[in-house]
N, C-alpha and C positions, 0 to 999 in steps of 0.2 A: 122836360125830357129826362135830363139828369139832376140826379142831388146838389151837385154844381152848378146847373142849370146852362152846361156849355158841353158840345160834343167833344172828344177826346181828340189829340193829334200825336203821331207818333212822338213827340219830343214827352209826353207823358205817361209810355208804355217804357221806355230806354232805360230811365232811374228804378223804374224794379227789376227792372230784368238783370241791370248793372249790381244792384243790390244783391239780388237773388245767387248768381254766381259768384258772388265775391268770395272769398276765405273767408271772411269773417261769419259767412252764413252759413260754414259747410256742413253744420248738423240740422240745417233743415231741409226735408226731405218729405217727395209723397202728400206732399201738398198742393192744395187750388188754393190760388189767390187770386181774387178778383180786383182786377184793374179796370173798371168799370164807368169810375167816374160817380156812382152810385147808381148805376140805373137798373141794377138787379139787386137789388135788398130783398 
């Protein structure tokens, strides 16, 4: 099903989105990032 070969569970969607807001990211912007687990390549 997935690249991982295992469906996704929230505890796997938190660490980017924790990432994604952090300061340390704050010049990225206007972007899709896929959290998919691979199942859309």
């Amino acid at each position: 099903m997935t690249a991982l070969g295992r469906a996704g569970v929230p505890g796997d969607i938190g660490p980017m989105i924790a990432a994604f807001l952090s300061d340390e990211n704050r010049w990225i912007n206007g972007q899709r990032i896929e959290v998919s687990g691979g199942m859309a390549l």
